[in-house]
N, C-alpha and C positions, 0 to 999 in steps of 0.2 A: 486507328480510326474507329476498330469496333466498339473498344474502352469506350472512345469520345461519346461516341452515338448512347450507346450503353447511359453514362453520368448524363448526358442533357438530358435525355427520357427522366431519370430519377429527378433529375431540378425542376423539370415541370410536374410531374405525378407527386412528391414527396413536397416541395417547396413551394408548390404556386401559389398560395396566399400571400406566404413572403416576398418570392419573386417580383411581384406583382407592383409591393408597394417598397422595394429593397431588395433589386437585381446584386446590386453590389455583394451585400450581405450574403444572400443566397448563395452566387458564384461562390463564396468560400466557403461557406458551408458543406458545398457541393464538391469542391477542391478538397476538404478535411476528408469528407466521406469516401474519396478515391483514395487520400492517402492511407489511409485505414485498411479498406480490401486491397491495396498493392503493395505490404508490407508486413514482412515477419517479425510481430512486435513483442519484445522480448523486454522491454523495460519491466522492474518486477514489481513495481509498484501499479501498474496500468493493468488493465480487463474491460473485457465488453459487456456494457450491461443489457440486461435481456430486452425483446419488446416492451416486455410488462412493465419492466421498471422506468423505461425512455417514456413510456406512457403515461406511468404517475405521474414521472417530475411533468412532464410538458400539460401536465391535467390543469384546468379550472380553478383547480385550489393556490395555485399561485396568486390570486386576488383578492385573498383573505388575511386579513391579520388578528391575530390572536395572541396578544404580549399577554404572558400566563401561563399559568397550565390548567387542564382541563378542569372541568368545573370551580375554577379558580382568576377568570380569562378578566382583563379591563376593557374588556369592548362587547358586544349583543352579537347576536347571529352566531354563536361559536357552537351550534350544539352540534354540528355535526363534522367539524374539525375537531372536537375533543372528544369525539368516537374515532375517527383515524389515529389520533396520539395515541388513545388508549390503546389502541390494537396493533400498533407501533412498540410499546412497551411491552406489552406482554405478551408477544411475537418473540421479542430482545430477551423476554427477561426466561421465557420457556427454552428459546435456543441454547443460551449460556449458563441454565441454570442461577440466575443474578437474583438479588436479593431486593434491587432497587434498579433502576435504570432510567435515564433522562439523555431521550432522542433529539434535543434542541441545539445541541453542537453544531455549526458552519463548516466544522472540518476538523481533522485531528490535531491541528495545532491550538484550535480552541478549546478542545475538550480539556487538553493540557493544563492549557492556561488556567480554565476554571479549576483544575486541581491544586492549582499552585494557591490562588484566590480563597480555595477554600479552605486549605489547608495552612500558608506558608504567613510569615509577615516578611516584609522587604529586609530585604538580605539574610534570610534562614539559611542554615546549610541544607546543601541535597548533594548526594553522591547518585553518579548515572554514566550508562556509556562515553565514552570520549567519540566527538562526530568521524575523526579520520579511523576511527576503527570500528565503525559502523551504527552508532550513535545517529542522533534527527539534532538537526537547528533546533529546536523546542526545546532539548535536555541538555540548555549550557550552554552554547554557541553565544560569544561575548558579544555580536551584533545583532541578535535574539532576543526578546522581551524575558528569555528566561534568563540569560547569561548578565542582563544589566540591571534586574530586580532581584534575583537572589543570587546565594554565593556558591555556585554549583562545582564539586568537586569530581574526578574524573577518573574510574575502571576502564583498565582494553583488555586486550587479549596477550595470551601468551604470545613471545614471540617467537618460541617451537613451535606451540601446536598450532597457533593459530584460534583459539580456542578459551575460552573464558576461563578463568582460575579460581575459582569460588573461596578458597583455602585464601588468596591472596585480596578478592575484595570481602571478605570477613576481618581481613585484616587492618585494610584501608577504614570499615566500618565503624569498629574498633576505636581505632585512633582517631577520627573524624567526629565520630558520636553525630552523624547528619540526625535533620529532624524526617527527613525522608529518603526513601530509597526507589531510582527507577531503574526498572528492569525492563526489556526490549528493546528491537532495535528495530535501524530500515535496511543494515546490508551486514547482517551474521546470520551465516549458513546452516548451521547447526541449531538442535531443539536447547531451548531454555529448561532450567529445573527450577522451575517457579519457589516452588516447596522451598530449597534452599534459599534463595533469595530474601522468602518469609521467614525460616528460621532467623537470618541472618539480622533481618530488620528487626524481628521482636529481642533478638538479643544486645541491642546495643539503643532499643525504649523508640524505634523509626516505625514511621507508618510506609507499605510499601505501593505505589504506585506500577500498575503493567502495562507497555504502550503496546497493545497486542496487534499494531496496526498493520503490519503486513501477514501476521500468522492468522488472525481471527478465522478468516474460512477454514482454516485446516482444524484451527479448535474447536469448530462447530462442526466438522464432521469427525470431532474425535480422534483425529489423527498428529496430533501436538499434545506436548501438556497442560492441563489446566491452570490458567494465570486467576482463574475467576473465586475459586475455593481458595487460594491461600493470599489472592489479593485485596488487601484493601479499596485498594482504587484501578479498576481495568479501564483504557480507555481504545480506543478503535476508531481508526476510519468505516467507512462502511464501502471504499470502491477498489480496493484492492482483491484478493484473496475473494470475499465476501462478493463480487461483483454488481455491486449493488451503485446506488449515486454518488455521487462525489460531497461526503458528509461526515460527520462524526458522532461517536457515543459515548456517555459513562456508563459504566456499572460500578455500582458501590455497596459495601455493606448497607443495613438497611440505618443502623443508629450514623452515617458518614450522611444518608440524605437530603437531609433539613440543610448543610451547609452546601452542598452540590447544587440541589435547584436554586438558592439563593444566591449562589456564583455565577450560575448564568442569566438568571435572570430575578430580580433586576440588575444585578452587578455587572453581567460582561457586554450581552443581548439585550435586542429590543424583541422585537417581533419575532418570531421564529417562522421557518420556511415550511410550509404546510405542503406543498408541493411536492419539496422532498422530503419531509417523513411522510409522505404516503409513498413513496417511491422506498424508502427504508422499509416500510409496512411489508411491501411486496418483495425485496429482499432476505427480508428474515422469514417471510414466508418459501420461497425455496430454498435458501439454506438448510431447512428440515427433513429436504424430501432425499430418496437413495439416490436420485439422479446427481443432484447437488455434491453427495457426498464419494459417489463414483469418480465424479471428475475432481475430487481435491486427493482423491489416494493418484488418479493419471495425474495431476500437477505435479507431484511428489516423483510420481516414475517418471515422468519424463524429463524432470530436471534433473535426476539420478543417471539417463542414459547421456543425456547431452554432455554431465558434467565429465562422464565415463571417455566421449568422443573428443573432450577438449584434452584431457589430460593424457591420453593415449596418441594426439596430435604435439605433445611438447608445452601445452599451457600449462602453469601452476594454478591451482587454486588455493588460495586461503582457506586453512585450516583442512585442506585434501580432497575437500567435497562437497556434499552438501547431506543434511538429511529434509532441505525443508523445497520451498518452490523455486529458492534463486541460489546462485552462486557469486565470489566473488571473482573475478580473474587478476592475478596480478602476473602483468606481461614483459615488465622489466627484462626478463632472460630471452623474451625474443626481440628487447630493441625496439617496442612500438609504447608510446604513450598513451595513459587512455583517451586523448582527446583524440590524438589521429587514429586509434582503432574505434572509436564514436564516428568520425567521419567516412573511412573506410567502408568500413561496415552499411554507412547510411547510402551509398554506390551503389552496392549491392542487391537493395531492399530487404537491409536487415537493422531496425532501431532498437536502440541500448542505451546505456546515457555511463559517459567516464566516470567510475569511483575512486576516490582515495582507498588503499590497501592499510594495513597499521604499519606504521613505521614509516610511511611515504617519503621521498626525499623530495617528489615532482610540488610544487604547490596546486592546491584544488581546484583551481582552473585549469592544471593540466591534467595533475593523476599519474599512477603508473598503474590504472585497473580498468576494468567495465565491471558493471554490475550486468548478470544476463538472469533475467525470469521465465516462468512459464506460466502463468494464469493465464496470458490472454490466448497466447497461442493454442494453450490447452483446451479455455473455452469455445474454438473458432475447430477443432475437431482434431489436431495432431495428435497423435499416439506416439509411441519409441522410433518407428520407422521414420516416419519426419523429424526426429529430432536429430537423427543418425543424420538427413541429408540436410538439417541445416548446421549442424557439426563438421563438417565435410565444407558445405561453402564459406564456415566461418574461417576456420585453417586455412584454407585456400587464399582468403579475402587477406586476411594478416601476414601472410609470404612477404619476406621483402622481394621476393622474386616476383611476384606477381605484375603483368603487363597489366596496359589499357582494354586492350584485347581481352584478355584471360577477364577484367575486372566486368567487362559488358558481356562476356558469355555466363558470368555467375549472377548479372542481376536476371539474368532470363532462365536460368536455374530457379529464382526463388520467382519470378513471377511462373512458371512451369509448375512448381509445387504450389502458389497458390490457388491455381486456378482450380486446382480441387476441393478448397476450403471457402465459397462464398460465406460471404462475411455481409449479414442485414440482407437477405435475396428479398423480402415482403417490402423494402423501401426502396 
């Protein structure tokens, strides 16, 4: 009842404009926003973005259009939206040390695309992660605008270590001769050696593309290796890691430019979202600060103790660990699928989402994995100690032994632990 009380005060205080003229709307808004503070959200792709940046995007500038780029624009009134871009890019391009950078990506599967646009003709080769071994739909996925416009060829992991084989995709390189090469991914544990990657491409005449989409916060505080010096073409979400809007970016060498701006626009884009690159503006501006880069070394610890609490509980992970924000679980040896430990788990008040492991036998709608993260939990204040006790109720939750009983005493575990972690207390 307190909760209740509690969310109607915020749907009136936070919402009443909307409310007002769109109860309906509101109400769910207002329902998202509880489910958010009554959940330990561990999907690794997900984080909370700050005031600052809920601010940009929800700012004023959303009623501007500006198809162009700055001092470049087809429409009047732009001069003070091509002082946000500009300080949007060179925010981006100080952060990443980038040579060139263009903020008008919709997301990271467009910035992709514009790479492929700029770079590929229909049906070029491209060698890139394979998606069940932790690959994105964007690099190959046959039902994917990239998998049915070019001819994308496929690296995984070892299936000892779990673990990428450099020695083995030089090989596939090689014999492939791709016109490009992508490196990154959205669910391998371990740091990439970019470097290699660039040796590999200039050795076989490939340009190399980096999807640095889940790692970028941790490259920006330095604590990954740099995809941006030996990449050709880096590209990034900006709401993962980075916790910033839900957006994308390129960074390119500076002579790759002229073809990048012209991929997105006029080629891909119209207008671009003013709104969020000033919401990006404000991103890459705490990205820079120690606080920012504090919490991406705790991301890293605390995906290190959790993964420590799974595996000392009987889970396997892929490739044994992790060095980066997530891990991958594969549950096969305890009998649970990742769909039913997705659902399990979401009992409890703890969200994950089912992955495919390499080698999977389950098809992708079922899974024999989860993916589990820590950006968002990290940003919301847990340290080691709460990762230990959501380690403990994750074990607990995955028991075939586990009652109804035992499954409502562990959701009041994790609402217990969260109630020391408010999540948005100013809305």
């Amino acid at each position: 009842m307190n909760d209740q009380r509690t969310e109607s005060k915020t749907q009136i205080e936070f919402l009443a404009p909307l409310a007002e003229v769109d109860p309906e709307l509101a109400g769910l808004i207002t329902d998202e926003l509880r489910r958010q503070r009554q959940t330990v959200e561990l999907i690794a792709s997900e984080n909370f973005a700050s005031r600052a940046v809920l601010e940009a995007a929800s700012s004023i500038l959303t009623n501007k259009y500006a198809e162009g780029y700055p001092q470049a624009r087809y429409y009047g009134g732009c001069e003070v939206v091509d002082e946000v871009e500009s300080l949007a890019i060179e925010r981006c391009k100080s952060l990443f040390g980038a040579e060139h950078v263009n903020v008008q990506p919709h997301s990271g599967s467009s910035a992709n695309q514009a790479v492929y646009f700029a770079d590929l003709a229909l049906g070029d080769s491209v060698l890139a992660m394979k998606l069940d071994h932790g690959g994105h739909l964007s690099h190959g996925l046959k039902v994917n605008f990239s998998g049915r416009f070019y001819h994308f060829h496929n690296y995984g992991l070892d299936r000892e270590t779990g673990r990428l084989d450099y020695d083995e995709i030089e090989r596939q390189a090689k014999e492939l001769r791709p016109k490009l090469i992508v490196a990154g991914a959205s669910a391998y544990p371990r740091q990439i050696d970019f470097a290699r990657f660039a040796d590999i491409a200039r050795g076989v005449g490939a340009r190399l593309m980096v999807d640095m989409a889940h790692i970028a916060g941790l490259v920006a505080a330095g604590l990954h290796p740099d995809p941006v010096a030996p990449g050709d073409y880096v590209t990034t979400t900006t709401h993962k890691t980075l916790a910033g809007p839900r957006s994308g970016v390129i960074i390119c060498k500076e002579q790759l430019a002229k073809g990048i701006d012209k991929a997105i626009f006029p080629g891909l884009q119209g207008g671009p979202l003013m709104h969020i690159i000033a919401a990006k503006a404000a991103c890459f501006r705490l990205a820079g600060t120690d606080e920012f880069r504090d919490r991406q070394q705790q991301t890293i610890d605390n995906a290190a103790r959790l993964a420590q609490c799974l595996q000392d509980g009987g889970i396997n992970l892929v490739s044994g660990g992790t060095d980066n924000h997530l891990m991958l679980a594969d549950l096969t040896n305890i009998g649970v699928t990742g769909i039913e430990a997705e659902n399990r788990l979401e009992e409890v008040g703890i969200t994950v989402n089912k992955n495919s492991v390499p080698y999977d036998d389950q098809p992708p709608t079922v899974t024999s994995g989860i993916r589990l993260g820590t950006p968002a939990v990290t940003t919301r204040g847990f340290r080691e100690a709460e990762m230990e006790q959501v380690g403990e109720i994750i074990l607990a939750a995955l028991s075939p032994h586990a009652t109804a009983a035992e499954i409502k005493l562990l959701r009041q575990k994790t609402s217990d632990l969260l109630a020391g972690f408010p999540l948005y207390p100013h809305l």
